[in-house]
MDAnalysis code that builds the backbone (N, CA, C; Angstrom):
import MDAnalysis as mda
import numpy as np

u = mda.Universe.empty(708, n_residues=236, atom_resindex=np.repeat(np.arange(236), 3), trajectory=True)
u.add_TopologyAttr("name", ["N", "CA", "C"] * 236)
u.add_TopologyAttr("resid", np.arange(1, 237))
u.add_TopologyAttr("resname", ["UNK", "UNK", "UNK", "UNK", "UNK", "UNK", "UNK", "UNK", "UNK", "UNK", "UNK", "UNK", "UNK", "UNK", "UNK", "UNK", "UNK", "UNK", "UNK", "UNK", "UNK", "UNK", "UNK", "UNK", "UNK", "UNK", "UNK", "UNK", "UNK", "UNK", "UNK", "UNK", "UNK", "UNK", "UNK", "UNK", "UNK", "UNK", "UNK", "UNK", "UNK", "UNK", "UNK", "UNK", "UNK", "UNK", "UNK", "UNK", "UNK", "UNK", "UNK", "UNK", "UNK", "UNK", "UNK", "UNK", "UNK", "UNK", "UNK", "UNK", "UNK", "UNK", "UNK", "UNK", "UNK", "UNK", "UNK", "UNK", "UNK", "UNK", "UNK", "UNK", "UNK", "UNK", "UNK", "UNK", "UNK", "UNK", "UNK", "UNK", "UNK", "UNK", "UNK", "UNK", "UNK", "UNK", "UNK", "UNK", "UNK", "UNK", "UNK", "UNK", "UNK", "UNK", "UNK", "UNK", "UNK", "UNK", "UNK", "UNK", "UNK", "UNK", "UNK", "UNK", "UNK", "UNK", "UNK", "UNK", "UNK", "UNK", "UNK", "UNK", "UNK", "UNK", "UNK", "UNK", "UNK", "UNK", "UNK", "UNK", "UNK", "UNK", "UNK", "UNK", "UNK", "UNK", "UNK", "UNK", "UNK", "UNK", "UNK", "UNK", "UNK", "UNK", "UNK", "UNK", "UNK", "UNK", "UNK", "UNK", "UNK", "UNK", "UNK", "UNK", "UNK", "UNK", "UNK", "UNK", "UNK", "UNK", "UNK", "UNK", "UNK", "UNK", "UNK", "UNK", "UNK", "UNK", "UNK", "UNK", "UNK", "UNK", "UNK", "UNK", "UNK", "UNK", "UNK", "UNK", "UNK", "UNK", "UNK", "UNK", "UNK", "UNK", "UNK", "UNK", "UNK", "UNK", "UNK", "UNK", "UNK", "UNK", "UNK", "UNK", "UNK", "UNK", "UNK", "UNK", "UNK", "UNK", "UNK", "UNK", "UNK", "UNK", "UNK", "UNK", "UNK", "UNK", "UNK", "UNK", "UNK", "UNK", "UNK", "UNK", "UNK", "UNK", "UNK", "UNK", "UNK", "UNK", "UNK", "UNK", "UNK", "UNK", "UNK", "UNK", "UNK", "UNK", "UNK", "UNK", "UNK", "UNK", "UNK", "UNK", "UNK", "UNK", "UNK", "UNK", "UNK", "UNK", "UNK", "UNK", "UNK", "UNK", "UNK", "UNK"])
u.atoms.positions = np.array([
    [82.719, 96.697, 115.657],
    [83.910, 96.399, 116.463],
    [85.064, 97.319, 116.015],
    [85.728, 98.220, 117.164],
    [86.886, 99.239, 116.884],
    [87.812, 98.237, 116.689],
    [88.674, 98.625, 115.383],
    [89.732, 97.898, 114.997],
    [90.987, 98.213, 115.327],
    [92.178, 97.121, 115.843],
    [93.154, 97.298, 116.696],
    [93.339, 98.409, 117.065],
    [94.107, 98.737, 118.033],
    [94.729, 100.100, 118.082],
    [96.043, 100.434, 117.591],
    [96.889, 99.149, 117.032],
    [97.830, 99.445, 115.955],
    [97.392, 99.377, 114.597],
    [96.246, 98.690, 113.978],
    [95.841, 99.651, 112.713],
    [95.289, 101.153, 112.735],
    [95.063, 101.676, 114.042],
    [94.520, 103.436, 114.366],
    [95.340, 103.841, 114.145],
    [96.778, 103.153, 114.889],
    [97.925, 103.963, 114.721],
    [98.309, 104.148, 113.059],
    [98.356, 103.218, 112.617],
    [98.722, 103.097, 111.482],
    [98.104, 103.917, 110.586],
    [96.800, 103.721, 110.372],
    [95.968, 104.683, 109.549],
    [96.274, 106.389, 109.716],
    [96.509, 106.145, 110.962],
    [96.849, 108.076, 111.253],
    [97.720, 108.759, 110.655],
    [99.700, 107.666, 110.465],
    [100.486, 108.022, 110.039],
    [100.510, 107.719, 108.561],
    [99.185, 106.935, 108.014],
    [98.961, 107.439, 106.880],
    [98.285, 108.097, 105.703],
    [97.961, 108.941, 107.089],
    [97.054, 110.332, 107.351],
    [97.570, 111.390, 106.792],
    [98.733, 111.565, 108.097],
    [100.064, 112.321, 108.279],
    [101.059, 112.311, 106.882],
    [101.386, 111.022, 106.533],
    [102.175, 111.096, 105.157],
    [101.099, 111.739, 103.558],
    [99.898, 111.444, 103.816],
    [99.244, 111.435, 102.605],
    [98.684, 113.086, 102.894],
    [98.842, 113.750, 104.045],
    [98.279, 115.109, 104.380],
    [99.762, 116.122, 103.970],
    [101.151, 115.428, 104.012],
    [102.500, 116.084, 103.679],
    [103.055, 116.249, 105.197],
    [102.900, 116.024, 106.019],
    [103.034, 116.120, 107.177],
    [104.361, 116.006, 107.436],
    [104.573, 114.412, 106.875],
    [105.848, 113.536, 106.780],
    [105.640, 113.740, 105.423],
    [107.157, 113.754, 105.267],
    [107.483, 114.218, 103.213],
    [108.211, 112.414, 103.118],
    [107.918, 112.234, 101.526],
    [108.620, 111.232, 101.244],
    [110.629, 111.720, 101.552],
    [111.279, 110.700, 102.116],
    [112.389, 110.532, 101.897],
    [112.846, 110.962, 103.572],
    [111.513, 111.790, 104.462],
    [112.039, 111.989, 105.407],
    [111.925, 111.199, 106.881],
    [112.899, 111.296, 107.881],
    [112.231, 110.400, 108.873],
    [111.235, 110.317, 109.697],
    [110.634, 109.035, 109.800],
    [109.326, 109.531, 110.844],
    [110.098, 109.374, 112.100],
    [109.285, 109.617, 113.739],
    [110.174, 109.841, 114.823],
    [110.219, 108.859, 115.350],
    [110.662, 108.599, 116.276],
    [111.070, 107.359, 117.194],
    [110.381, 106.747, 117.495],
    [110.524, 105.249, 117.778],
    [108.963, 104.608, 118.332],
    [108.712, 104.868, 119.557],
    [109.978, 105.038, 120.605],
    [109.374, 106.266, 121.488],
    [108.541, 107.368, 121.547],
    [109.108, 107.862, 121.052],
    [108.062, 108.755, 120.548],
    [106.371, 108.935, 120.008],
    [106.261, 107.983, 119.571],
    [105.691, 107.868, 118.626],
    [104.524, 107.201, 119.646],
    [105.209, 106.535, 120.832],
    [104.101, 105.443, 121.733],
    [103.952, 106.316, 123.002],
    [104.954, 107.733, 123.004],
    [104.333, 108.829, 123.432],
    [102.626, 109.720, 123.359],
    [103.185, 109.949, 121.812],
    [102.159, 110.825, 121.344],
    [100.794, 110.085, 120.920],
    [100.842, 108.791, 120.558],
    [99.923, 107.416, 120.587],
    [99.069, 107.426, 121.896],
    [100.116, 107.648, 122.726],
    [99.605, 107.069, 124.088],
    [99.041, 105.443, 124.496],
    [100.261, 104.890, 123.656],
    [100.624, 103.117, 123.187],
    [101.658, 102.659, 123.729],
    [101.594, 101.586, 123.803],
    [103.198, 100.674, 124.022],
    [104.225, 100.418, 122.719],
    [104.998, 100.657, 122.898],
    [106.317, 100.428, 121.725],
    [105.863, 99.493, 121.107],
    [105.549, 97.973, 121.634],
    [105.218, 96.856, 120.407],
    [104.056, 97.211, 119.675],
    [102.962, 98.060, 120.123],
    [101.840, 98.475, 119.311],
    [102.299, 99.140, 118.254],
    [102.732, 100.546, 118.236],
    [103.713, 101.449, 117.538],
    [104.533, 100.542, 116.571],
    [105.349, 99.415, 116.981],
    [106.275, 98.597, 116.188],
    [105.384, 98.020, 114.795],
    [104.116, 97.312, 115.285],
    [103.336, 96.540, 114.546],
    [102.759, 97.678, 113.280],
    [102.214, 99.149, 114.134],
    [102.000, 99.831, 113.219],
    [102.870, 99.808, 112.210],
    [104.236, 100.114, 112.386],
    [104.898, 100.798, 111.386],
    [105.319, 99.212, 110.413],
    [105.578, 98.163, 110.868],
    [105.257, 97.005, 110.360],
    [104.637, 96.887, 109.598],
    [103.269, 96.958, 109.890],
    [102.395, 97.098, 108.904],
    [102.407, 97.887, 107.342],
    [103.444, 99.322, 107.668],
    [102.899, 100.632, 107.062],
    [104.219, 99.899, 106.010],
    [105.608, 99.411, 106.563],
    [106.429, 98.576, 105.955],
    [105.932, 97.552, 104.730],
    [105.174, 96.868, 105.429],
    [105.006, 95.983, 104.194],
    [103.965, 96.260, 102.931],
    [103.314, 97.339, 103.469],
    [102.486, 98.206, 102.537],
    [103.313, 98.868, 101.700],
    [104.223, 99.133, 102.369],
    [105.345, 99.982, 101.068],
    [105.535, 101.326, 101.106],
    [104.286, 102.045, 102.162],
    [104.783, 103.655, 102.431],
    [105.794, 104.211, 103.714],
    [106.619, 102.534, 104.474],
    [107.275, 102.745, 104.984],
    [108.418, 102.120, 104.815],
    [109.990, 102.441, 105.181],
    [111.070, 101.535, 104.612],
    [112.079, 101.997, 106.108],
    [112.359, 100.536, 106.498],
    [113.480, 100.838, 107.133],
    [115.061, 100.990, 107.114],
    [116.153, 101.430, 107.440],
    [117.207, 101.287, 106.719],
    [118.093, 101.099, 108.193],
    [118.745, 100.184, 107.863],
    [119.222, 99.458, 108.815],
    [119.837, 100.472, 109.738],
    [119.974, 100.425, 111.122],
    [120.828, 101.498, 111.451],
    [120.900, 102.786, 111.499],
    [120.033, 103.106, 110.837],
    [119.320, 104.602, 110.678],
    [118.263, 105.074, 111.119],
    [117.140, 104.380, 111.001],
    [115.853, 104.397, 111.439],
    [114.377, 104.093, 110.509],
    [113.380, 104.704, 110.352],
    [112.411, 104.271, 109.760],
    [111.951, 105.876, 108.507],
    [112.009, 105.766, 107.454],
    [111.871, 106.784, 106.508],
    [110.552, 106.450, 105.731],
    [109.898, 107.800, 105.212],
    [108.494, 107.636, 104.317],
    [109.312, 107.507, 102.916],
    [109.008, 106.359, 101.940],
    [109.055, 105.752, 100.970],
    [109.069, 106.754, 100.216],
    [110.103, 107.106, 99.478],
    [109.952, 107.805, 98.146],
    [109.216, 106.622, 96.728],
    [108.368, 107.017, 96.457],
    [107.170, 106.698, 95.648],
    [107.698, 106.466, 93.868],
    [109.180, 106.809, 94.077],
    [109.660, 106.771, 92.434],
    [109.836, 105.945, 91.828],
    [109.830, 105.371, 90.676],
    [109.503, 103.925, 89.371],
    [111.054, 104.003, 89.157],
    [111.477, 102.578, 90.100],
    [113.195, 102.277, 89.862],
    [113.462, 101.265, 89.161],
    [114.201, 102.405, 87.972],
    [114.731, 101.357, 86.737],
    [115.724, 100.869, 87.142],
    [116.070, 99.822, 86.857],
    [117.580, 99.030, 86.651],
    [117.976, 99.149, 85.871],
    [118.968, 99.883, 85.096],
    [119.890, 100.116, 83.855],
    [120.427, 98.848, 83.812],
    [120.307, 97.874, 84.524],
    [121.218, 96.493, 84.079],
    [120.388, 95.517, 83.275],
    [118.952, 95.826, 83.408],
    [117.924, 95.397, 83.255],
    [116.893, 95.707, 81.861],
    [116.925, 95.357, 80.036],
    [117.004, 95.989, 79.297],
    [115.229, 95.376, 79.119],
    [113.736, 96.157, 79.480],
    [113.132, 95.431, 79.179],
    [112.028, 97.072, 78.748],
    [110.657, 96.656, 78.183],
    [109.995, 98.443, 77.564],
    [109.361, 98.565, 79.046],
    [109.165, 99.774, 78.259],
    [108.467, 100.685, 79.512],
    [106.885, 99.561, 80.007],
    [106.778, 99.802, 78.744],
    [104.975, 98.830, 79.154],
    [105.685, 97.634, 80.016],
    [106.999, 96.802, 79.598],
    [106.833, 95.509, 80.681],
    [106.946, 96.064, 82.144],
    [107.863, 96.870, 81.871],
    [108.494, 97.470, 83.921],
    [107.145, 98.064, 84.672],
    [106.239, 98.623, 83.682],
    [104.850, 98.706, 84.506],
    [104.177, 98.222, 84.724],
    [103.989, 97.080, 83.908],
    [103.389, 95.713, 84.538],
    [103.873, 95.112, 85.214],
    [104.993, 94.921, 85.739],
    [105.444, 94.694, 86.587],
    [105.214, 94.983, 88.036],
    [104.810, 95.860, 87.937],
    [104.773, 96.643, 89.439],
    [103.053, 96.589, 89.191],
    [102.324, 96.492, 88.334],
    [100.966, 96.252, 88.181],
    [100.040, 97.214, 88.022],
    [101.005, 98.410, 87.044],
    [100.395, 99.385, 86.486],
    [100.123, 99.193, 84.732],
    [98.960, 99.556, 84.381],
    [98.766, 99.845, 82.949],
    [98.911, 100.914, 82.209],
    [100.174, 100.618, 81.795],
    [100.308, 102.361, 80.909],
    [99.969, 102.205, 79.721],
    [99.737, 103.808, 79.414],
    [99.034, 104.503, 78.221],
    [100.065, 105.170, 77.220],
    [100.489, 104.492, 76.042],
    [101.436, 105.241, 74.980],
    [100.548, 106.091, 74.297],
    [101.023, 107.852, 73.907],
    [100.473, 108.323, 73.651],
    [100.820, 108.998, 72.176],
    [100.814, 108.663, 71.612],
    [101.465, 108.972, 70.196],
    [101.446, 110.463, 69.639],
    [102.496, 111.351, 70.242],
    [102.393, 112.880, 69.883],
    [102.872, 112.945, 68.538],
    [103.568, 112.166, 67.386],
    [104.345, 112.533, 66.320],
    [104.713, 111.307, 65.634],
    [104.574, 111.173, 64.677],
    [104.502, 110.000, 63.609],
    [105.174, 109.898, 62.315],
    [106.373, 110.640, 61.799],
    [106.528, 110.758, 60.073],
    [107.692, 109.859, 59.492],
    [107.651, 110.179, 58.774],
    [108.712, 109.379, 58.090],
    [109.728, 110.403, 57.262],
    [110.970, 110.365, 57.689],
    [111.704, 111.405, 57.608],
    [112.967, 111.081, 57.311],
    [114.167, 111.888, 56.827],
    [115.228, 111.622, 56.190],
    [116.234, 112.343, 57.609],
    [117.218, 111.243, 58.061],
    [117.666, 111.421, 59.382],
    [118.752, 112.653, 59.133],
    [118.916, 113.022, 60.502],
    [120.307, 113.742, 60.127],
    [121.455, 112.720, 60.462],
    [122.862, 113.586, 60.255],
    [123.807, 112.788, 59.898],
    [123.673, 111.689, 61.832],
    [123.377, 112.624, 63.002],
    [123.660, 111.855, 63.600],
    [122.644, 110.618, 64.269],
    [121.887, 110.666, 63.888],
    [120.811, 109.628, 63.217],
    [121.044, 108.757, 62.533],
    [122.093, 108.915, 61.652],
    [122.639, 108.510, 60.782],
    [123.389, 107.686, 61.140],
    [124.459, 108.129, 61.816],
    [125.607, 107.355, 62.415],
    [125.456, 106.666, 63.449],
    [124.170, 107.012, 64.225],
    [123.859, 105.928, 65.167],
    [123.244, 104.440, 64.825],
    [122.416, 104.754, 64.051],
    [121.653, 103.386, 63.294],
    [122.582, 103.324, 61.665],
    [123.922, 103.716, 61.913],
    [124.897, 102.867, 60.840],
    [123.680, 103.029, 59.535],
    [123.479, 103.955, 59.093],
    [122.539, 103.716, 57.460],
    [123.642, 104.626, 56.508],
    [123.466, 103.746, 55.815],
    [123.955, 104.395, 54.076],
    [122.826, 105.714, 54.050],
    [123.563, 106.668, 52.989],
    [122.871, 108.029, 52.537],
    [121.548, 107.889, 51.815],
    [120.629, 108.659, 51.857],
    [119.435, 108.493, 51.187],
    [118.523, 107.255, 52.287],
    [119.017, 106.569, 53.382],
    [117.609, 105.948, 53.829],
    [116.787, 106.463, 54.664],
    [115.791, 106.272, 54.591],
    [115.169, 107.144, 55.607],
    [114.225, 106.104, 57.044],
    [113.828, 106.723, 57.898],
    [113.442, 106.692, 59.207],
    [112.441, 106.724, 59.464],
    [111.515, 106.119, 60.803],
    [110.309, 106.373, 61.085],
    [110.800, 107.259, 62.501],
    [110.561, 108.230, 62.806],
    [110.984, 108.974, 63.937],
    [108.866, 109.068, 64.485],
    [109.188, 108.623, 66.052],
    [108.052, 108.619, 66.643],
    [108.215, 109.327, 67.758],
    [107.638, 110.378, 68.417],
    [107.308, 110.787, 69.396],
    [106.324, 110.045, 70.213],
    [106.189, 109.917, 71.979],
    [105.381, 109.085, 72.551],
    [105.692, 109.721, 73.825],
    [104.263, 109.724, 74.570],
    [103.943, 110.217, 75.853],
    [103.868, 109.205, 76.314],
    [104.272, 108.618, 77.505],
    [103.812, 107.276, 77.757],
    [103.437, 107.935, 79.505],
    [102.190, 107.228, 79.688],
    [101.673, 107.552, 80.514],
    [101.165, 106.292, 82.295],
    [101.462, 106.538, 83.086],
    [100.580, 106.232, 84.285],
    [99.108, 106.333, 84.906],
    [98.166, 105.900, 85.187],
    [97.135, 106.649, 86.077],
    [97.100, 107.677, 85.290],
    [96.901, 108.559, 83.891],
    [96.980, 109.750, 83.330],
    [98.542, 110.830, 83.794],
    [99.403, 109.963, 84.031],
    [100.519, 111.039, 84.804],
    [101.897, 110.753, 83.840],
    [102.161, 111.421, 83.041],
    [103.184, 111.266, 82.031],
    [104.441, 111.386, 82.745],
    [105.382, 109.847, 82.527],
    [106.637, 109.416, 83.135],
    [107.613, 109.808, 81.955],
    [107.455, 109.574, 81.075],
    [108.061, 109.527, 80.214],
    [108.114, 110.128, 78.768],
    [108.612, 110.785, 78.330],
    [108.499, 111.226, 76.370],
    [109.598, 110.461, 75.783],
    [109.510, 109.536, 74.626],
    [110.467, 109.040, 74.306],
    [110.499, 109.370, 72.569],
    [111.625, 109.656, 71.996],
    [111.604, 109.926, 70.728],
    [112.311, 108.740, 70.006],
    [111.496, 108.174, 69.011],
    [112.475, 106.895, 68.768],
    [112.562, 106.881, 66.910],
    [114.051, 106.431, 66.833],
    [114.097, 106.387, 65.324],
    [114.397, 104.859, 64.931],
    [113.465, 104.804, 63.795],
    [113.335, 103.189, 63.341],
    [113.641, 103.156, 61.744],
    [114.845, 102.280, 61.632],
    [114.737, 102.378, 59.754],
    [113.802, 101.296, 59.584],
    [113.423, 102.203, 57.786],
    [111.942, 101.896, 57.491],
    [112.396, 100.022, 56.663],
    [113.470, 100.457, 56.537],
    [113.930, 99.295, 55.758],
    [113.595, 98.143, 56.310],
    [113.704, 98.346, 57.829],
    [113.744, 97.111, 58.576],
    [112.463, 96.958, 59.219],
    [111.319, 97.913, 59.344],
    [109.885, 98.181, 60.102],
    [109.216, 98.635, 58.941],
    [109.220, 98.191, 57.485],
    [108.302, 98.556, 56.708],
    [106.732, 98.541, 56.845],
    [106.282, 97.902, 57.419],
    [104.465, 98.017, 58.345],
    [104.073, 99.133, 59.347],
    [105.310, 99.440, 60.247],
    [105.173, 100.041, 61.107],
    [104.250, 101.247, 60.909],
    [103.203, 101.156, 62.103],
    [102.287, 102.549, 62.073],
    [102.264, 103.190, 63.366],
    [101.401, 104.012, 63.218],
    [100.651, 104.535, 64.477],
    [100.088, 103.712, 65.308],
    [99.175, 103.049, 65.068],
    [98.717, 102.046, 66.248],
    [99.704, 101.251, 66.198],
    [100.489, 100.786, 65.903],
    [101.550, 99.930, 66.656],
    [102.044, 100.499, 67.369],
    [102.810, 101.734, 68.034],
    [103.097, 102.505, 68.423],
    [102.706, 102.952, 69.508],
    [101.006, 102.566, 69.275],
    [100.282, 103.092, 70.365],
    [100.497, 101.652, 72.245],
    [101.235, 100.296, 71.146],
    [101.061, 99.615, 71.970],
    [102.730, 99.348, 72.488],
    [103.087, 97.923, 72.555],
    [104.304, 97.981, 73.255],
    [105.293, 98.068, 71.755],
    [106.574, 98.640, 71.703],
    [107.299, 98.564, 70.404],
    [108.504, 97.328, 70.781],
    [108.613, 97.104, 71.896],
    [109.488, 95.156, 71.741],
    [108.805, 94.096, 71.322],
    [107.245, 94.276, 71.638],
    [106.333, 93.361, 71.648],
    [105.952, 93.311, 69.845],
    [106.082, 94.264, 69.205],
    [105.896, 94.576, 68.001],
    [107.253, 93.805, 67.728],
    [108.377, 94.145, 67.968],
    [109.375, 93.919, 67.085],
    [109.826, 92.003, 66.983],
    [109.758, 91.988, 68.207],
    [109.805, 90.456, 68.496],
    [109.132, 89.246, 68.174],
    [106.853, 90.189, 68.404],
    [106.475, 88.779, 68.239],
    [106.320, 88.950, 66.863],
    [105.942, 89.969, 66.191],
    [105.337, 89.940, 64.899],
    [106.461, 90.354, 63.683],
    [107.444, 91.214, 63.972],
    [108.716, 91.105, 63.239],
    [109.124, 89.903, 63.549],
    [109.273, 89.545, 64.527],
    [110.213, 88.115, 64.801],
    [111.402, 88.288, 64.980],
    [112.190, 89.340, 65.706],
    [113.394, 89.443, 65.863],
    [113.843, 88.669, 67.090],
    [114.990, 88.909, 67.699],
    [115.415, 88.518, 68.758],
    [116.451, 90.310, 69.431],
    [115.892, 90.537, 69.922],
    [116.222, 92.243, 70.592],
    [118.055, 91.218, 71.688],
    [119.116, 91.938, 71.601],
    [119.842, 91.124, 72.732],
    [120.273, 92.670, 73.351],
    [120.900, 94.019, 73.364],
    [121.254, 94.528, 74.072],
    [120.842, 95.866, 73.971],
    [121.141, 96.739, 74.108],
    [121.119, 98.113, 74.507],
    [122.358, 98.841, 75.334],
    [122.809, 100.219, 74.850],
    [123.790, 100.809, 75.034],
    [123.312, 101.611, 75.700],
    [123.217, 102.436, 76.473],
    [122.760, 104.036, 77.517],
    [123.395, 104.875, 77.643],
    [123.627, 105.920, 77.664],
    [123.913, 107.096, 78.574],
    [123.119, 108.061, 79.079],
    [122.948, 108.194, 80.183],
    [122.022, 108.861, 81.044],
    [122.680, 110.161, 81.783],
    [121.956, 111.159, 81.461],
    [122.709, 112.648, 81.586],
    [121.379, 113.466, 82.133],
    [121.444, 114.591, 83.408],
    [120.828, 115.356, 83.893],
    [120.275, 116.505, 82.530],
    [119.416, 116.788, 82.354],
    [119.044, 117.835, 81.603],
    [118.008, 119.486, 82.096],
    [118.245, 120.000, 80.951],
    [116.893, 120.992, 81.472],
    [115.897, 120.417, 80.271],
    [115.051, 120.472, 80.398],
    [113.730, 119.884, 79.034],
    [113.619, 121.189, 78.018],
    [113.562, 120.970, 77.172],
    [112.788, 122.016, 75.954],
    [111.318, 122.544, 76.444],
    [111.130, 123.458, 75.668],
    [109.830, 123.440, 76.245],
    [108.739, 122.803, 75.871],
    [108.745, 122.050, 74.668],
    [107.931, 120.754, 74.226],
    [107.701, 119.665, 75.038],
    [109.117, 119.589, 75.747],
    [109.403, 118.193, 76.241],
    [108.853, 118.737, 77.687],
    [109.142, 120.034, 78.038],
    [108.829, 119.819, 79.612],
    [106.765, 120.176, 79.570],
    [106.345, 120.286, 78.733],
    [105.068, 120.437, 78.481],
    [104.290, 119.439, 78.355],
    [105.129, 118.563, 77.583],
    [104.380, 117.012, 77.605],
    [105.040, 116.274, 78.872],
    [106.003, 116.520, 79.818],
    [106.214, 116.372, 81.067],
    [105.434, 116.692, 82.009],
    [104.368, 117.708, 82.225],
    [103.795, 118.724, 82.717],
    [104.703, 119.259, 84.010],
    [105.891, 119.577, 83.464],
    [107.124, 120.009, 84.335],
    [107.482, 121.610, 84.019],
    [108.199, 122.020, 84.996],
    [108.652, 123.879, 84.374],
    [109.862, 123.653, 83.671],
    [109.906, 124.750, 82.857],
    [111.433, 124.608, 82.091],
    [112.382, 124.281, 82.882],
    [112.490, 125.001, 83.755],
    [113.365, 125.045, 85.008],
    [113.703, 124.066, 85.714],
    [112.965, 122.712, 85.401],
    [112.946, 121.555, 86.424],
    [114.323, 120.562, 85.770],
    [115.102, 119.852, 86.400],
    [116.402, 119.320, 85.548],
    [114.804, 118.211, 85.189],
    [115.477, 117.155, 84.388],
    [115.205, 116.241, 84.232],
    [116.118, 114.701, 83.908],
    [115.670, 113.853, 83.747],
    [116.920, 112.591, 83.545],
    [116.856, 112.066, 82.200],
    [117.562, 112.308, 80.746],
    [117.633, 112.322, 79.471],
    [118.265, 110.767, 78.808],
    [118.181, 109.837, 78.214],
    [118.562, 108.460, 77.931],
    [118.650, 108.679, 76.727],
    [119.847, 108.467, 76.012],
    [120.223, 108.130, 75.128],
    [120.900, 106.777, 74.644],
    [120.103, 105.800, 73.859],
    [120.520, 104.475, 73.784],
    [120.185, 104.443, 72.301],
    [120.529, 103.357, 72.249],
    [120.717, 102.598, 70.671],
    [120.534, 101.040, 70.841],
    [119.910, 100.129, 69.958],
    [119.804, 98.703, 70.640],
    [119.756, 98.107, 69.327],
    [120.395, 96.739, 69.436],
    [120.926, 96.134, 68.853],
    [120.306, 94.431, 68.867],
    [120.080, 93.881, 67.326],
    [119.503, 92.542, 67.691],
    [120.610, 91.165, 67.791],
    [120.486, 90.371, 68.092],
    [121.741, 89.179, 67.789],
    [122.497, 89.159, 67.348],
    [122.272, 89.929, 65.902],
    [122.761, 89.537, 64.797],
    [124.156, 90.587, 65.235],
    [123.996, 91.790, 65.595],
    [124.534, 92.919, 65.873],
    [124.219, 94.189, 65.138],
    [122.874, 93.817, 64.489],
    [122.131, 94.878, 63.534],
    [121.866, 96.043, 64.287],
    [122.057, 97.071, 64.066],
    [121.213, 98.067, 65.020],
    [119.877, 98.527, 64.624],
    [118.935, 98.470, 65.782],
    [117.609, 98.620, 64.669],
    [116.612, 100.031, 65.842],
    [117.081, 100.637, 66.371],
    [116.886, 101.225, 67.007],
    [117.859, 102.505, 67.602],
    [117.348, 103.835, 67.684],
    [117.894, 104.666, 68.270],
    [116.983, 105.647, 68.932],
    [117.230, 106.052, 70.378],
    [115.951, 106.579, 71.673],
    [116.784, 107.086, 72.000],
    [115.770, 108.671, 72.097],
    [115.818, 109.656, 73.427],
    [115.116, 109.937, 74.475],
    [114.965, 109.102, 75.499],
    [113.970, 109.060, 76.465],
    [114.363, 110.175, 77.470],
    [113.216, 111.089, 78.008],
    [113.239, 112.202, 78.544],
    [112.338, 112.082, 79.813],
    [112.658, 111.358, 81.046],
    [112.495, 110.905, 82.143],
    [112.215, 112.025, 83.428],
    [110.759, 111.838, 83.817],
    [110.367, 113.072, 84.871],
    [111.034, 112.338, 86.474],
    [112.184, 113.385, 86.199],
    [112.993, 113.479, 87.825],
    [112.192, 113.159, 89.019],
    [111.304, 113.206, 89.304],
    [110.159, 113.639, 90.517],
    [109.375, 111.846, 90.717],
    [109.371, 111.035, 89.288],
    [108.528, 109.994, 89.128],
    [109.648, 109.112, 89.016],
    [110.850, 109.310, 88.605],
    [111.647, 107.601, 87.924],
    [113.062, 107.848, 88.954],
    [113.357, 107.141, 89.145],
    [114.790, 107.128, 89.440],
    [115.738, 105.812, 88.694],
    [116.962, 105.914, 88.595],
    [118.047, 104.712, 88.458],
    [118.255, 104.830, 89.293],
    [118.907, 103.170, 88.918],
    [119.139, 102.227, 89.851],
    [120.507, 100.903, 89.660],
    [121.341, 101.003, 90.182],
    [122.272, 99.861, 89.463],
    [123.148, 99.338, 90.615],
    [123.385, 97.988, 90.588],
    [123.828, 97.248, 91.811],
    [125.401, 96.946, 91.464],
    [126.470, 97.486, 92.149],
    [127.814, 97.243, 92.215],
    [128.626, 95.871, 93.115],
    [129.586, 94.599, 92.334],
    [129.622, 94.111, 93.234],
    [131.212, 93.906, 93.384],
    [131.697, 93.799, 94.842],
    [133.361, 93.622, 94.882],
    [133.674, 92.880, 94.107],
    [134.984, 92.877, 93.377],
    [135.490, 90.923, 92.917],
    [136.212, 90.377, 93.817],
])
C-alpha cells in the first residue's frame, strides 16, 4: 500500500534538505508553491511540512514563513549543568576523550582564578568531548589537587560534576562565564577538526561550591558550526 501523498511529499523535502538543496537556516518556498510543484492541494503540502515540523528539520517563525532547522546544540548560559548532562538530554551519548592529564604548578593566572596560595599545584586536564564520533567541544580544566586528591584519568574519562558531587560530595552552586569569538590554535582547531581560519566560540568560567570555594577553572573551546548560545531576556 502507497503511503499518503503527504508523507511523499514530505520524504522528498527531506530529500532536498539532506541532498543541500535547502541549506539549514534557509527558507523553504511557499505552500503555494510547493502544492504547485507537488501537484497537491495546500492542506496536503500543510500536513507535509507539519509533519517535517514536529520532526524537527522544520521550524516555523511566526510571520515569516517556514525555515530548514539549523541542527546546532543550544546551550543556555542561564542554565549551569556538564556537557554529558545537556547531551543526554537531547538523547545523545557523548564520548570524553582525555588528550592531557598532569599535574602541574599553575601560572600566576591560574592562580588568581582558583584563589591558591604559592607553591600549590593543579590537575590541568585536556578533553575532547565528543558526539556520534564528532568533536563539539575541547575543554581545558584546572582542578586543585588539594581539593581532588584521587582524581585520575578515568574519572575524567566520565562526567567531572558527577565525580565531584556524588563521590566528592560537594554541592557545585554557580558558575561565572565569559564567552568571546576566537580563532583556535592549531592544537585546538585540530582536535576541532576545524581550519585555523574558522572563528570559534571560547568559555571562560570558574565555578564555585556553596561554600563560595572555588574549585574549578575552564577553557571551553566550542565548534561554531555545532553549538550555539542561547539566553532569554525579560521586560520588568
Amino acid at each position: 500500500m502507497a503511503a499518503p501523498l503527504y508523507r511523499r511529499i514530505a520524504q522528498k523535502i527531506k530529500e532536498d534538505i539532506t541532498n543541500g538543496i535547502w541549506k539549514e537556516g534557509e527558507a523553504i518556498p511557499t505552500e503555494l508553491h510547493l502544492a504547485e510543484q507537488y501537484e497537491a492541494s495546500r492542506v496536503t503540502v500543510r500536513q507535509a511540512i507539519k509533519l517535517l515540523v514536529e520532526e524537527g528539520l522544520l521550524e516555523k517563525v511566526q510571520g515569516s514563513g517556514t525555515y530548514v532547522k539549523e541542527q546546532k546544540i543550544e546551550h543556555n548560559i542561564f542554565e549551569l549543568i556538564s556537557f554529558t548532562e545537556e547531551m543526554r538530554k537531547l538523547n545523545k551519548e557523548p564520548v570524553n576523550r582525555v588528550l592531557d592529564f598532569q599535574l602541574i604548578d599553575p601560572d600566576d593566572h591560574i592562580r588568581r582564578m582558583l584563589q591558591l596560595s604559592e607553591g600549590k599545584k593543579v590537575f590541568y586536564v585536556r578533553r575532547q568531548r565528543l558526539v556520534d564520533d564528532i568533536p563539539y567541544v575541547v575543554e581545558d580544566t584546572y582542578l586543585p589537587v588539594d581539593m581532588f586528591p584521587n582524581l585520575s584519568y578515568g574519572i575524567m574519562t566520565g562526567s567531572k560534576y558527577d565525580y565531584i558531587e556524588k563521590e566528592v560530595g560537594k554541592k557545585i552552586k554557580e558558575s561565572f562565564q565569559e564567552v568571546i569569538p576566537v580563532l583556535p590554535s592549531a592544537e585546538i582547531a585540530a582536535a576541532l577538526t576545524v581550519d585555523e581560519s574558522t572563528p570559534i566560540l571560547k568559555m571562560q568560567s570558574y565555578s564555585i561550591f556553596v561554600d563560595g570555594t572555588v574549585f574549578e577553572y575552564s577553557e571551553n573551546h566550542f565548534k561554531s558550526d555545532e553549538y550555539k548560545f542561547t539566553l532569554r531576556a525579560a521586560r520588568p
